[in-house]
C-alpha positions as CSV (number, residue, x, y, z in Angstrom):
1,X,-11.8,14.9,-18.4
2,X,-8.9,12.7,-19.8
3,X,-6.6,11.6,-17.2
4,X,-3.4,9.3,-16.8
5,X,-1.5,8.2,-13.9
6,X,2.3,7.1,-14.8
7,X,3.2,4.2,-12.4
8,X,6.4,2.8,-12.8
9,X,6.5,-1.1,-14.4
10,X,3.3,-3.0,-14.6
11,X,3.3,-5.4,-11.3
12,X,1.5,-8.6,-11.2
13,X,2.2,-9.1,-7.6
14,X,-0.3,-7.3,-4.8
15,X,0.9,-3.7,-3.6
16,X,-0.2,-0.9,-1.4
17,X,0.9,1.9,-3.4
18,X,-0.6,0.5,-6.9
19,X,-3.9,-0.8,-5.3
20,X,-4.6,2.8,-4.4
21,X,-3.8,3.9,-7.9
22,X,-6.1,1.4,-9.1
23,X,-9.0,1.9,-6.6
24,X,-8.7,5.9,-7.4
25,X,-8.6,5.0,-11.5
26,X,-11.8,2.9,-11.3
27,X,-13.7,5.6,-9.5
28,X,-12.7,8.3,-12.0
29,X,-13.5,6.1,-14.8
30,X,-17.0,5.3,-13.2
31,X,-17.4,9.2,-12.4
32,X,-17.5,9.4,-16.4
33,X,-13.8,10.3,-16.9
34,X,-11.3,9.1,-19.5
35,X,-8.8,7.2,-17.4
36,X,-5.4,6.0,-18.4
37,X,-2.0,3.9,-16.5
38,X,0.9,4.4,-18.1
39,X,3.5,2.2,-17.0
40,X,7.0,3.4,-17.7
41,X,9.6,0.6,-17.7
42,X,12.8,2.2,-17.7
43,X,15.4,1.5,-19.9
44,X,18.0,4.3,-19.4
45,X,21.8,3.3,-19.3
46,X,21.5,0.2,-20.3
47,X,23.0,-1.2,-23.7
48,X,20.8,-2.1,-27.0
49,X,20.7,-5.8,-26.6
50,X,19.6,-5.3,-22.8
51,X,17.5,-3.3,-23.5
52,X,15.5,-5.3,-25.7
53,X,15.2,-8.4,-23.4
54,X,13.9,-6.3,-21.1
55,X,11.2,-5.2,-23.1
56,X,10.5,-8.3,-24.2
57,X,10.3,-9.4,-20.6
58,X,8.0,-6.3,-19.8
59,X,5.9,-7.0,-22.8
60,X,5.2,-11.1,-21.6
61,X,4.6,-9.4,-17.8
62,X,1.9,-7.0,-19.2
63,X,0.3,-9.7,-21.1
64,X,-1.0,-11.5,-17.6
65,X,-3.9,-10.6,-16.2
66,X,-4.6,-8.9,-12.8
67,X,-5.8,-11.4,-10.4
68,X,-5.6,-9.6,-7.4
69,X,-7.0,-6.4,-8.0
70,X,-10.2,-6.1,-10.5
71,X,-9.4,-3.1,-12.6
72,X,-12.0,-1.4,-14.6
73,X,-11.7,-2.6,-18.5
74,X,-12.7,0.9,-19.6
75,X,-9.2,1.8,-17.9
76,X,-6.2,2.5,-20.6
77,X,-3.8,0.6,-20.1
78,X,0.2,1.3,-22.1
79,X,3.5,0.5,-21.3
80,X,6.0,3.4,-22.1
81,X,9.6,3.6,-22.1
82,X,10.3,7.1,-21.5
83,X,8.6,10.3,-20.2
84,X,8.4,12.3,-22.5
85,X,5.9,14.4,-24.7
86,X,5.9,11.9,-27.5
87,X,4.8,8.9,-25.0
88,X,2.1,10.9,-23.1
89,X,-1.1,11.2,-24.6
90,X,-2.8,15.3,-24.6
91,X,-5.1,15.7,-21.7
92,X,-6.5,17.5,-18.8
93,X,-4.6,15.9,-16.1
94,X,-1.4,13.8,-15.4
95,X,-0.2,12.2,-12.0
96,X,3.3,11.1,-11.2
97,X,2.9,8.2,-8.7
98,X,6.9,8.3,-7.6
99,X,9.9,10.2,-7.6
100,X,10.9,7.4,-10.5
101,X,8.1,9.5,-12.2
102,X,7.6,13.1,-10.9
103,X,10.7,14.1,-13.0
104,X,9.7,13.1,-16.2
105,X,5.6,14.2,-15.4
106,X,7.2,17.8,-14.4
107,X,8.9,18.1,-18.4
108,X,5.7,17.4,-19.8
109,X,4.3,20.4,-22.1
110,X,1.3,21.5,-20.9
111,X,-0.8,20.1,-23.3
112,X,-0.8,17.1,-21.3
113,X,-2.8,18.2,-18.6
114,X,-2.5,19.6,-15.2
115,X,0.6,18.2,-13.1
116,X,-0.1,16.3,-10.1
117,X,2.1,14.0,-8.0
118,X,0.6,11.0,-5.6
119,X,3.1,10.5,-2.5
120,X,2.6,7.0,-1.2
121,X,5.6,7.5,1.3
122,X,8.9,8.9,2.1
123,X,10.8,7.2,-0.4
124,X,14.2,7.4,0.9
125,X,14.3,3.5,0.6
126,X,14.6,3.7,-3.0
127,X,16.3,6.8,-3.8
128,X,18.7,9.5,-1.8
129,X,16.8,11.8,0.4
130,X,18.3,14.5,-2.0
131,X,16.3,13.7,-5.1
132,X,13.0,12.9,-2.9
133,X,13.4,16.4,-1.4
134,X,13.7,17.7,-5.2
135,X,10.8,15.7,-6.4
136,X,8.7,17.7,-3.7
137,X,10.0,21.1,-5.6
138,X,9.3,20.5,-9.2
139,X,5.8,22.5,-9.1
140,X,3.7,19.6,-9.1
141,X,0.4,20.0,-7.0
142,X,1.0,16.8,-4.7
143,X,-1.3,14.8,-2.8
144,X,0.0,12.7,-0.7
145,X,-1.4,10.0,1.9
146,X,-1.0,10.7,4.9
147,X,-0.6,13.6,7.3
148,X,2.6,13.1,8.2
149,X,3.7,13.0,4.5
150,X,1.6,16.0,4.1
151,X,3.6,17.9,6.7
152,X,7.0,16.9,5.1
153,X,5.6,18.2,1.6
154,X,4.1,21.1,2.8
155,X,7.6,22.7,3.1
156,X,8.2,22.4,-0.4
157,X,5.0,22.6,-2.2
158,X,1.3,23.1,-2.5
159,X,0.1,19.4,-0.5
160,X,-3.7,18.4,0.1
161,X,-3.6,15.6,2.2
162,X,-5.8,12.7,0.8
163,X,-5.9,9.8,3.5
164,X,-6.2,6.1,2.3
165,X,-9.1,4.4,3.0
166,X,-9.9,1.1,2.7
167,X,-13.1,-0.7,1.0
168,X,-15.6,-1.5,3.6
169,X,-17.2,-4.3,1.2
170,X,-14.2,-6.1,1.1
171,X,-12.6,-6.1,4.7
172,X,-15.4,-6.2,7.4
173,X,-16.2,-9.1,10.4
174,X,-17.1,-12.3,8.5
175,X,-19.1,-14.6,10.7
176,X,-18.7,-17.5,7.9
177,X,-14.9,-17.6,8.6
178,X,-14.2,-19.4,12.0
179,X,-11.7,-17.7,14.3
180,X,-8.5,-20.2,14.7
181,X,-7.2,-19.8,18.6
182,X,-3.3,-18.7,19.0
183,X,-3.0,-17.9,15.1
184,X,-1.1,-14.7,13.9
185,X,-1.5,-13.0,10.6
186,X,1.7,-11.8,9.0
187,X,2.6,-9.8,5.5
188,X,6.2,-10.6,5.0
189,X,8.2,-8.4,2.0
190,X,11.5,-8.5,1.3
191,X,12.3,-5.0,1.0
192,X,14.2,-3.8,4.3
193,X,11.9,-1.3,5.1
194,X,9.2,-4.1,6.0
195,X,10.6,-5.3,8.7
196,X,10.5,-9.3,7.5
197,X,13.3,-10.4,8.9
198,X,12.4,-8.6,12.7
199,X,8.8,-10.2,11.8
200,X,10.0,-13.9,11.9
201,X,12.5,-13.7,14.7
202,X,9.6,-12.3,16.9
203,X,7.3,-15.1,15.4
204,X,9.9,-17.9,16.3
205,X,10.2,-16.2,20.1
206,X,6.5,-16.6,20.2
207,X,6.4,-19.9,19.0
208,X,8.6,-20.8,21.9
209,X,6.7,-19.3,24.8
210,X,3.4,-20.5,23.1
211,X,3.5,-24.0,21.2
212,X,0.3,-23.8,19.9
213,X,1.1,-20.9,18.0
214,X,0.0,-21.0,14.1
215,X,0.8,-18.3,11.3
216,X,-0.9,-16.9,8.5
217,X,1.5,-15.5,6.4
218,X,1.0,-13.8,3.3
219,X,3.6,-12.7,0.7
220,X,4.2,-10.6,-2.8
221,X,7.2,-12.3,-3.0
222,X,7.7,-16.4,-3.7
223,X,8.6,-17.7,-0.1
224,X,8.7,-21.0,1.8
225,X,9.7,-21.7,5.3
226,X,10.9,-25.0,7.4
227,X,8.2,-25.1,10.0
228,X,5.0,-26.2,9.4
229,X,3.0,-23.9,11.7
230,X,3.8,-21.2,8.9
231,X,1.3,-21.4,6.3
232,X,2.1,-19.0,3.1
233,X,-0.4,-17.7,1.1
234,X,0.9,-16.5,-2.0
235,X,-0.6,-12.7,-4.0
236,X,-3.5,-13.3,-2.0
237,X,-7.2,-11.8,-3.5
238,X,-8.8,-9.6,-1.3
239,X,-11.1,-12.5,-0.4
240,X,-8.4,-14.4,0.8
241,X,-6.5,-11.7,2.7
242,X,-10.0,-11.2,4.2
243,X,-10.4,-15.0,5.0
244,X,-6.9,-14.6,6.8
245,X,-7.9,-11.7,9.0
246,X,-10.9,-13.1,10.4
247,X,-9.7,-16.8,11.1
248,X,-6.2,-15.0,13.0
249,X,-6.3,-14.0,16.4
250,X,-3.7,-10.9,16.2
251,X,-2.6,-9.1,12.9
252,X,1.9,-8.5,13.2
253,X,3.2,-5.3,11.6
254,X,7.4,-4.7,12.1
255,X,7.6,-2.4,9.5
256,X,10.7,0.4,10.0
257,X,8.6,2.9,8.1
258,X,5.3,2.9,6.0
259,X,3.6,5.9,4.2
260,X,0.4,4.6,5.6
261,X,-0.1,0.9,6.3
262,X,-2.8,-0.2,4.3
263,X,-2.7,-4.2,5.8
264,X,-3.3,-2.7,9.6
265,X,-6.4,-1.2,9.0
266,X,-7.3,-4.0,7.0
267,X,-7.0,-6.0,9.5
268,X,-8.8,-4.1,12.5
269,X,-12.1,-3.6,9.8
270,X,-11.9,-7.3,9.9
271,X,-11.8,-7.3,13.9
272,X,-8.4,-8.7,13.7
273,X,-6.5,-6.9,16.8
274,X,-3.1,-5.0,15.8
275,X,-0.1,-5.1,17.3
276,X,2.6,-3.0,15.1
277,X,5.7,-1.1,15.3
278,X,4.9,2.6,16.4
279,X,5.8,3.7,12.5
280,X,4.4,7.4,11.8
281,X,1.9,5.7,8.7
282,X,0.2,3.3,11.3
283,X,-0.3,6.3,13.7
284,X,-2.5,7.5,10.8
285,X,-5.2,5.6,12.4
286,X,-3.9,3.6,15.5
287,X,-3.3,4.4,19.3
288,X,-1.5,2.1,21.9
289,X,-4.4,0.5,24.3
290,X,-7.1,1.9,22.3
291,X,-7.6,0.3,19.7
292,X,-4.2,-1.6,19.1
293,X,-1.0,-2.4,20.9
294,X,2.4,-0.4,19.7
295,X,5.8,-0.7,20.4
296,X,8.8,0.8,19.2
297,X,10.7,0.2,16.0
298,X,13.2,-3.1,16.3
299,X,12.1,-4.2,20.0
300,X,11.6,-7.3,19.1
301,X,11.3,-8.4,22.5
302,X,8.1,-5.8,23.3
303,X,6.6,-7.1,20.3
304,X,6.5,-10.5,21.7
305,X,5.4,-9.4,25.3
306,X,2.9,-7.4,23.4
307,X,1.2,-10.8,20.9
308,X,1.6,-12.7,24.4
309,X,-0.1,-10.4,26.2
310,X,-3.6,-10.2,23.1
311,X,-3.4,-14.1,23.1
312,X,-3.2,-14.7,27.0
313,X,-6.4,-12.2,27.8
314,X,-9.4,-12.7,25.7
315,X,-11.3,-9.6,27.2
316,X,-8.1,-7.2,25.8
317,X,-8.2,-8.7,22.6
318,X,-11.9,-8.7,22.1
319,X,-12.0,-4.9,23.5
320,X,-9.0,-4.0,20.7
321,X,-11.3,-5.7,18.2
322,X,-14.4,-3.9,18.5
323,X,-12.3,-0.7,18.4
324,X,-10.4,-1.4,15.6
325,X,-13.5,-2.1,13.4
326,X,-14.9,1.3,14.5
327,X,-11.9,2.9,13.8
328,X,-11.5,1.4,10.4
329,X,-15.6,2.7,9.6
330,X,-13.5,6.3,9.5
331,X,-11.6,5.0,6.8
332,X,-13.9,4.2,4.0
333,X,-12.4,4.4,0.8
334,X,-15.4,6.1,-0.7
335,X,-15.1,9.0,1.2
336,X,-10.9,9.2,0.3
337,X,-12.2,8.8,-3.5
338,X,-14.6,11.7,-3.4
339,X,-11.3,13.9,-2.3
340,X,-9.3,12.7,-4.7
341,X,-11.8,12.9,-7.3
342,X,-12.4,16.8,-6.2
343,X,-8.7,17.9,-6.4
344,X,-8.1,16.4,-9.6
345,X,-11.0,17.4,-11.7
346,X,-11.5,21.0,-10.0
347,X,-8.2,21.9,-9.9
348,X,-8.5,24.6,-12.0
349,X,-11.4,25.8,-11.3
């Protein structure tokens, strides 16, 4: 089968929502499919001469190499600058990845394939709730990530519910790393709905009740902080992401909302205990006392009490480990590319 997923611009930097695009486009490429990523880089509205600096800027971007994800060669890979039937090659299946995208996918004639759209999250954060409510009704077969997503979707549309997984190879206990005592790991992002700014504050309240507090931040974004008990690592390999969950004591999560919350599970296949805001993504896979520690969105100061609480009481935080590694065995992403796989190649069937 010939296949294309149509992400919006090509990214250098780490990210959730592409990696599972990416992990989903190597596996249909090594099933024997014809696999394509088309990137569309928007240029609507904006004058001649903007335009074209943009593109130049878009064509430099996509000259630079992946480094934190290895994508399969075989895997097409185009920029386009609209969505339209001249930009989209003929084939047996397309998926939107957005609601930047589902509109355009949904004009497509139908020699471009069947019509799927991959819901990553609830994407009010980057458009009205209006138009993410439409992008559900355009007759696309969705798939989306999660079961609450699924739920939400369901109202609209035909939903399967394909839940992330994570790679088992790459995240898992490593022995090699040694465990540093009273260190925190930490993704910080600067879009709102991450939760950075809550994410410091509560890591500076720490700091004050424990001194020997050390973090392990990691970041998309270019970021540099005063204190030097913050150590940033910047688009960080999986290796290194793995290195950081196995040397920290506690994995942080303040996000307001997440689809799923790919970095949480991460971190518990790594045996790195979670303590996260009670978002409806992370309850995908975690449950307060069982195998992680959950407070409400914004309580900064139960957050605190919470990573006091893991660091104080080795026997809690060695329990929350062993659970969270079991839990995140549930969650391999071989099993979540099997499903995806099915839907999109026996769709029609």
């Amino acid at each position: 089968m010939k296949i294309s997923f149509v992400l919006t611009q090509y990214l250098t930097k780490p990210s959730g929502g592409y990696k599972m695009v990416y992990q989903y486009a190597n596996y249909l490429r090594g099933q024997g499919n014809d696999v394509g990523i088309l990137f569309f880089c928007n240029l609507a509205g904006l004058p001649k001469w903007k335009a074209y600096l943009k593109k130049m800027v878009y064509r430099i971007r996509f000259l630079k190499p992946l480094k934190w994800f290895k994508l399969d060669k075989r895997v097409r890979k185009k920029l386009i600058w609209e969505i339209n039937d001249g930009c989209i090659p003929n084939g047996d299946a397309i998926i939107a990845t957005a609601v930047g995208t589902s509109f355009g996918v949904s004009e497509l004639s139908l020699k471009k394939g069947r019509k799927f759209y991959f819901i990553q999250g609830y994407e009010t954060f980057l458009d009205t709730e209006k138009r993410v409510l439409e992008s559900y009704c355009l007759g696309l077969h969705c798939i989306s990530v999660s079961r609450w997503l699924g739920e939400i979707v369901s109202k609209y549309a035909l939903c399967d519910v394909v839940t992330n997984g994570i790679s088992l190879t790459s995240f898992f206990p490593d022995n090699a790393v040694l465990k540093e005592k009273d260190t925190i790991a930490f993704m910080w992002a600067r879009a709102k709905n991450k939760g950075g700014a809550d994410g410091i504050e509560v890591l500076r309240r720490l700091k004050r009740l424990i001194p020997s507090v050390k973090v392990e931040l990691f970041s998309k974004d270019q970021i540099s902080f005063r204190e030097d008990w913050i150590h940033v690592t910047c688009n960080a390999s999986e290796k290194e992401l793995r290195n950081i969950y196995n040397k920290s004591s506690v994995y942080l999560c303040t996000s307001h909302e997440e689809g799923f919350g790919l970095t949480g599970l991460e971190a518990m296949a790594c045996g790195c205990p979670l303590v996260s805001t009670r978002t409806k993504g992370v309850l995908e896979y975690a449950r307060h006392r069982e195998n992680a520690l959950l407070c409400e969105v914004g309580d900064l100061d139960s957050l605190v009490n919470a990573l006091v609480d893991l660091l104080t009481d080795g026997s809690k935080r060695n329990l929350l480990s062993e659970k969270g590694v079991e839990t995140a065995r549930r969650f391999d992403i071989e099993k979540s590319e099997a499903e995806f796989c099915g839907i999109v190649t026996n769709a029609e069937k």
